[in-house]
C-alpha positions as CSV (number, residue, x, y, z in Angstrom):
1,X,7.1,14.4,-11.5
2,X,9.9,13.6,-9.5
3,X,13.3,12.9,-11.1
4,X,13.7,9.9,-8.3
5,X,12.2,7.0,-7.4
6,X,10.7,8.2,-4.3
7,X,11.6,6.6,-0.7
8,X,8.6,6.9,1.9
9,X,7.8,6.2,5.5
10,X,5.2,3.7,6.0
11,X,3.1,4.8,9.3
12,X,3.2,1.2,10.3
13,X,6.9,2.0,10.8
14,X,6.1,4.0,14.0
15,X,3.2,1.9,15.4
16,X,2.4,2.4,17.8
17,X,3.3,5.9,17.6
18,X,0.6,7.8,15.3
19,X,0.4,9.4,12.0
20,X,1.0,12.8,13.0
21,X,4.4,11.7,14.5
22,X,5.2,9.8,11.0
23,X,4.9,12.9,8.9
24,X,7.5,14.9,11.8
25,X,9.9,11.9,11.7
26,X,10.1,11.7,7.8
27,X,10.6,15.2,7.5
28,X,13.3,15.5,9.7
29,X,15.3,12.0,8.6
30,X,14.7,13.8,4.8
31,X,11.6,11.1,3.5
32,X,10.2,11.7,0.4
33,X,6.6,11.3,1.6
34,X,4.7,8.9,3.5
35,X,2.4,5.9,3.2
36,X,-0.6,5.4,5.4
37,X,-1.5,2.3,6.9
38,X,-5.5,3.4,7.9
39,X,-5.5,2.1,11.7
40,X,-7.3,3.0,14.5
41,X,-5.6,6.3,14.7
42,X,-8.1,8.8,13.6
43,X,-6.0,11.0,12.1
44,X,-5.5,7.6,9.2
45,X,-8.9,7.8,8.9
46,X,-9.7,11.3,7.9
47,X,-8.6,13.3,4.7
48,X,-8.7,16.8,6.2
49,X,-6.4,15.8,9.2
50,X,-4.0,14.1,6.5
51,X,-3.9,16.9,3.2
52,X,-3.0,19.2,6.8
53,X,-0.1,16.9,8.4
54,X,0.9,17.0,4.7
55,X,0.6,20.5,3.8
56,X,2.8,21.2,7.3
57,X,5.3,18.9,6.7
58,X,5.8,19.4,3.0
59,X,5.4,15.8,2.1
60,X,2.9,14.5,-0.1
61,X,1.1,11.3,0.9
62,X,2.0,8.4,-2.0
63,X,-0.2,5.6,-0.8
64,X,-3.0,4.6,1.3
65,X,-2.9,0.9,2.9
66,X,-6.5,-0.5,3.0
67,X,-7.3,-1.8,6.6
68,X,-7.1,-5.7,5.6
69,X,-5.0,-6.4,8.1
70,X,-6.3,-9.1,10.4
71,X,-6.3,-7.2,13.7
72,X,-8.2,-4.4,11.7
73,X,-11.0,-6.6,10.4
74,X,-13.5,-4.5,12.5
75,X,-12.2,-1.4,11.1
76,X,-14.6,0.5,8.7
77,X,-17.1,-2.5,9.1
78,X,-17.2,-5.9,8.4
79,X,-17.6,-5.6,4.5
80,X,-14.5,-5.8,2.3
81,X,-15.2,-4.3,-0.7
82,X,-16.5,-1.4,1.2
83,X,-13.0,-1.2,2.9
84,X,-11.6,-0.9,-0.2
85,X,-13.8,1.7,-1.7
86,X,-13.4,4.1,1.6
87,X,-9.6,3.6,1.3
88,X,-10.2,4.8,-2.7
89,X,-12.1,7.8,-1.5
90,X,-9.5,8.5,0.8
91,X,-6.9,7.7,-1.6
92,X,-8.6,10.1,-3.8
93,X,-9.2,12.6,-1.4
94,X,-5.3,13.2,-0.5
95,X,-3.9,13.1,-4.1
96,X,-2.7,9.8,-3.3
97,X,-1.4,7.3,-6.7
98,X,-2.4,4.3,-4.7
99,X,-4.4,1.6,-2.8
100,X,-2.2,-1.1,-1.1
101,X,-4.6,-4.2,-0.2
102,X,-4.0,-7.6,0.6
103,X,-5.6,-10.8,-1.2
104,X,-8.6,-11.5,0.9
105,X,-8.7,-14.3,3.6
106,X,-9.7,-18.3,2.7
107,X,-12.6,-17.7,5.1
108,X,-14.0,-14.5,2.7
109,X,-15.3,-16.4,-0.1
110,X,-17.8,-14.2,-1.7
111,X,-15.0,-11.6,-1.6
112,X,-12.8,-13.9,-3.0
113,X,-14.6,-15.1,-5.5
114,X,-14.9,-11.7,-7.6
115,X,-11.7,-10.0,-6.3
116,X,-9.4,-10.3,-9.3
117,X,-12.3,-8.7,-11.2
118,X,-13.6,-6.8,-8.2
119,X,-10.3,-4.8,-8.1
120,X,-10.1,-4.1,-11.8
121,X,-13.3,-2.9,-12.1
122,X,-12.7,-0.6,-8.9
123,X,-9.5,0.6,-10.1
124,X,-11.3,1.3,-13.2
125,X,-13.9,3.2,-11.8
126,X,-11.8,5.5,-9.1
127,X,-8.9,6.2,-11.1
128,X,-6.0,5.0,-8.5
129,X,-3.9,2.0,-8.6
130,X,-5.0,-1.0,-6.1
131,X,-1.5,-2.6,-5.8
132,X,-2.0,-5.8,-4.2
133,X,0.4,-7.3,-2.2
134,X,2.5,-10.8,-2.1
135,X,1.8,-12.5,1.0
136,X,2.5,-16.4,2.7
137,X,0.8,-19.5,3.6
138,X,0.7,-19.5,7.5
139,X,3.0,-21.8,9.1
140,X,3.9,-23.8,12.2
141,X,6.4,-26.4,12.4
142,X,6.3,-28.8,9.5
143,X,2.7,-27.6,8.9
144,X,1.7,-24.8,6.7
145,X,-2.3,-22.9,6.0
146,X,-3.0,-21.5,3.0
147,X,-4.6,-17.9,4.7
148,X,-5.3,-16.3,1.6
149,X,-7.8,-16.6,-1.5
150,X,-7.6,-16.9,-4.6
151,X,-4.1,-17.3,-3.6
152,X,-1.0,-15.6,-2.0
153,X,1.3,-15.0,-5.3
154,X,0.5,-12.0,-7.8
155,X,2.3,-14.1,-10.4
156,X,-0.9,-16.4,-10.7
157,X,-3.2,-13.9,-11.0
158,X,-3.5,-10.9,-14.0
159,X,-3.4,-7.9,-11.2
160,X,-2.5,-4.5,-13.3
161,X,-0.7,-3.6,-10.7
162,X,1.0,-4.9,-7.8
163,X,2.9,-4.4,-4.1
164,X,6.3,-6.0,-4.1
165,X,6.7,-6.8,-0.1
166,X,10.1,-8.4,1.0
167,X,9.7,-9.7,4.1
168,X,6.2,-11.5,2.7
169,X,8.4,-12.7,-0.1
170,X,10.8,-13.9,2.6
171,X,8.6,-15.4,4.7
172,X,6.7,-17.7,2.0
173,X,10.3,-19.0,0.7
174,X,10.3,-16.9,-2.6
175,X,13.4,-15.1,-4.0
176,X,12.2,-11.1,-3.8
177,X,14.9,-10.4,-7.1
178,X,13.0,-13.2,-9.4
179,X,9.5,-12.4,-8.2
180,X,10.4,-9.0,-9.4
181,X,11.5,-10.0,-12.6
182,X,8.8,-12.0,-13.0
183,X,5.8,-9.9,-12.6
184,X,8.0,-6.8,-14.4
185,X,6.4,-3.6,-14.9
186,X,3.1,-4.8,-12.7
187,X,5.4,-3.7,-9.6
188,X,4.2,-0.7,-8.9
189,X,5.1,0.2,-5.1
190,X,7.7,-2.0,-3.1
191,X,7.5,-2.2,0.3
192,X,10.9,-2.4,1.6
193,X,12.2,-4.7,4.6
194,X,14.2,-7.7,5.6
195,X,14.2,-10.8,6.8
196,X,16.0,-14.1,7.5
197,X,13.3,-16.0,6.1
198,X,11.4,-17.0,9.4
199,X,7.7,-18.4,9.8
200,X,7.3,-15.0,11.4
201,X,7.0,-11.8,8.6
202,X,10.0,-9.9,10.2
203,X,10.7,-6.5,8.2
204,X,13.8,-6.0,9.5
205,X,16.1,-2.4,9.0
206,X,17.3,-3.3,4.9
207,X,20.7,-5.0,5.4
208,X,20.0,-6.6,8.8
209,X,18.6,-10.0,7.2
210,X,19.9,-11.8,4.2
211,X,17.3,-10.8,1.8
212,X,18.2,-9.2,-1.9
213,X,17.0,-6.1,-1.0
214,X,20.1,-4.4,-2.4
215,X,19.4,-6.5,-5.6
216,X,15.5,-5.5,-6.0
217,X,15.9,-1.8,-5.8
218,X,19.0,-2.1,-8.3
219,X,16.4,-4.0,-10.5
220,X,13.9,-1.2,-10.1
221,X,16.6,1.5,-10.7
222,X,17.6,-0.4,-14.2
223,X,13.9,-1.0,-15.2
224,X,12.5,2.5,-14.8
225,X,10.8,1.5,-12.1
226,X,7.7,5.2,-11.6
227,X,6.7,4.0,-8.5
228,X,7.2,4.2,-4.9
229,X,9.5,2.9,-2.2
230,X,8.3,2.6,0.8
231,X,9.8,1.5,3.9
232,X,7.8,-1.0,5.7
233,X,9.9,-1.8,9.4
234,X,8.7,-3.1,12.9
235,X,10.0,-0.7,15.4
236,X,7.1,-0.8,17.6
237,X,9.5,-2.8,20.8
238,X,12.3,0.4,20.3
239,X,12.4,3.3,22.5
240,X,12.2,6.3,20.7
241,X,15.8,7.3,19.9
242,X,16.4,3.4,18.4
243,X,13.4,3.7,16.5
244,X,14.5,6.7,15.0
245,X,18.2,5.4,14.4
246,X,16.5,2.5,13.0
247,X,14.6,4.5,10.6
248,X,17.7,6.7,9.2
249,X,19.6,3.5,8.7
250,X,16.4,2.0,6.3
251,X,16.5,5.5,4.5
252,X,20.2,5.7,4.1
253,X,20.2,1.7,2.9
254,X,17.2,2.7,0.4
255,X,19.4,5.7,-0.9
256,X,22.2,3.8,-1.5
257,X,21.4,1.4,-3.3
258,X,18.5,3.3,-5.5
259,X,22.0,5.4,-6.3
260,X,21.0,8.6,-4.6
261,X,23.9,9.7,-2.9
262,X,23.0,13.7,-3.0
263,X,19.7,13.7,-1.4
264,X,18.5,13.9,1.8
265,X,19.1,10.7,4.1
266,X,21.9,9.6,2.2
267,X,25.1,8.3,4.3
268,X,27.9,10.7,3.5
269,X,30.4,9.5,1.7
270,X,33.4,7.6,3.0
C-alpha cells in the first residue's frame, strides 16, 4: 500500500503512440503506474504482453478502461456486457483495482436497462471496482442530445464506485469540486484534465483551462481519498518532444497540488 495517492499515465495520453511506449514514458517522467485504455493496440488487449511491459518498467498497471468508447464499439464484439466482463478478466489478470466504463449509449437499451444492476452484480462477482464515469449530453449550437442512458451524472444513480473525469464535468457545465463533494467516498479514480468548458471534451495539460483541478485533488488529499490519479490528456496533434513536455507538466501540476513535493515528477522547488 502506497503511502500516496498514486498519479498514473493514461495510454490514451500517447494515442496514437502505443502501450509499450506509455509504460517507457511514465517511467522515465517518474509515473506511478499506468492506466490502460484497451484499443486496437494489441498489446491493450492481452495480459501477458501487459504483466511484461509492467514487470520491465517497474510500474504496476492501476486500471483497465473498458473499450466503450464510440470509435471502439467494434472492439471485442458488438455485445456490452461482454466488453465489460473481458476488461474484468483482464483487469483481473494484471493485478489491476479497477474497471473504468462509461454509461452505455441511448441507442443500447437492453444494456441500459439493467446496467446499474448489471455492474453491481458484475463487480460483485469479479472482485474489481467498475468505476463508472461522468459524462455530457452532446451538443451543437443552442441544441443539446442526451447520448447516454440511464443518464450521464453518477449523482442520480447508486454506483459503489465511481470515475471523477474533469474535462466530462467541464464539458456538461458541472463544477468538478461540488460533483466531488457530492458523490464523496464513491470517487474512486479521477481522471485528471482541463478544460475551458467547450462543447468539445478538451483534457487539456491541468492548469491550461480554468477548471478546479487544483481544488479536486486538494479535496481528495483532505478526504483520504485510496484511489488513483490518473492523467487523462490529448497529445495525439504534438510531436514527440511537446507531447513529452506536455506530459511532465500534467505530472508536476498533479504533484503539486496532491502535496508531493519529494517524489519523482515534482517541480523543484523555487
Amino acid at each position: 500500500m502506497t503511502d500516496h495517492i498514486p498519479v498514473h499515465l493514461s495510454s490514451s495520453s500517447v494515442y496514437p503512440e502505443n502501450a509499450a511506449y506509455c509504460f517507457d514514458l511514465a517511467q522515465r517522467l517518474g509515473y506511478d503506474g499506468v492506466e490502460i485504455m484497451v484499443w486496437t493496440d494489441p498489446v491493450t488487449q492481452e495480459a501477458g504482453a501487459l504483466r511484461a511491459l509492467a514487470e520491465l518498467h517497474e510500474l504496476p498497471i492501476g486500471a483497465i478502461h473498458a473499450p466503450t468508447l464510440l470509435l471502439a464499439q467494434r472492439l471485442w464484439g458488438w455485445e456490452p456486457w461482454g466488453k465489460v466482463e473481458r476488461a474484468l478478466d483482464l483487469a483481473a489478470e494484471v493485478g489491476a483495482g479497477c474497471v473504468v466504463v462509461h454509461p452505455p449509449f441511448r441507442w443500447q437499451r437492453g444494456y441500459a436497462e439493467g446496467f446499474v444492476e448489471g455492474v453491481a452484480e458484475r463487480q460483485r462477482s469479479w472482485g474489481v471496482k467498475i468505476a463508472v464515469e461522468n459524462m455530457f449530453p452532446w451538443r451543437s449550437g443552442v441544441n443539446a442530445m442526451q447520448a447516454y442512458l440511464p443518464g450521464p451524472d453518477p449523482r442520480d444513480f447508486p454506483y459503489g464506485d465511481v470515475t471523477l473525469d474533469i474535462s466530462h464535468a467541464a464539458t456538461a457545465g458541472t463544477d468538478a469540486l461540488e460533483l466531488a463533494q457530492d458523490l464523496g467516498d464513491r470517487v474512486t479514480h479521477l481522471h485528471l484534465g482541463d478544460s475551458f468548458g467547450s462543447f468539445k471534451d478538451e483534457h487539456l495539460v491541468p492548469g491550461r483551462g480554468n477548471q478546479k483541478c487544483a481544488e479536486v485533488l486538494d479535496h481528495l488529499v483532505q478526504t483520504g481519498f485510496e484511489g488513483v490519479v490518473s492523467l487523462e490528456v490529448g497529445t495525439r496533434r504534438l510531436k514527440t518532444a511537446a507531447r513529452e513536455e506536455a506530459l511532465a507538466e500534467s505530472l508536476a501540476y498533479a504533484r503539486e497540488h496532491l502535496g508531493q513535493h519529494d517524489l519523482p515528477g515534482a517541480r523543484p522547488p523555487a
